[in-house]
C-alpha angles and dihedrals in degrees: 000000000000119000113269087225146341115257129224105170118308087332127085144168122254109221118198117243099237104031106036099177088068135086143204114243138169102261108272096336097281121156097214124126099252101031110147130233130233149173117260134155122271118273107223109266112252089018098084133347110291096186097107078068103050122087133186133191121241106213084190096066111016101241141119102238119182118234089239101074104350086244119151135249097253114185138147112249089261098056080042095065096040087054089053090048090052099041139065115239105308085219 
């Protein structure tokens, strides 16, 4: 069985199940509250800022954040169990 993500630290990409070539990233890199999340393929590491790709889980709270702002994943428990469906294990 294929890795769930690649690590880098404590900081690793989320691929999604179907299409593993693709990640989940904050939507075009932007730092509002709100701001959705997508599936995109990888930049090339070094080339441009990926950290709108890396994740890292906060045992504190119990939540996945992204390297780019520290936010938080927020979903209803709907949208919860279609992103487990669609995506390999967060941690």
């Amino acid at each position: 069985m294929e890795e769930s993500a690649v690590r880098l630290g404590k900081f690793f990409f989320i691929r999604h199940r179907s299409l593993p070539s693709f990640l989940l990233e904050v939507q075009d890199g932007l730092t509002a509250e709100g701001t959705l999340v997508t599936v995109s393929e990888p930049e090339l590491l070094g080339h441009e800022s990926v950290d709108h790709q890396l994740w890292y889980f906060d045992r504190v709270s119990q939540t996945v954040r992204t390297k780019l702002n520290n936010f938080c994943l927020q979903m209803n428990g709907t949208i919860f169990q279609m992103l487990l469906r669609c995506f390999i294990d967060l941690c």
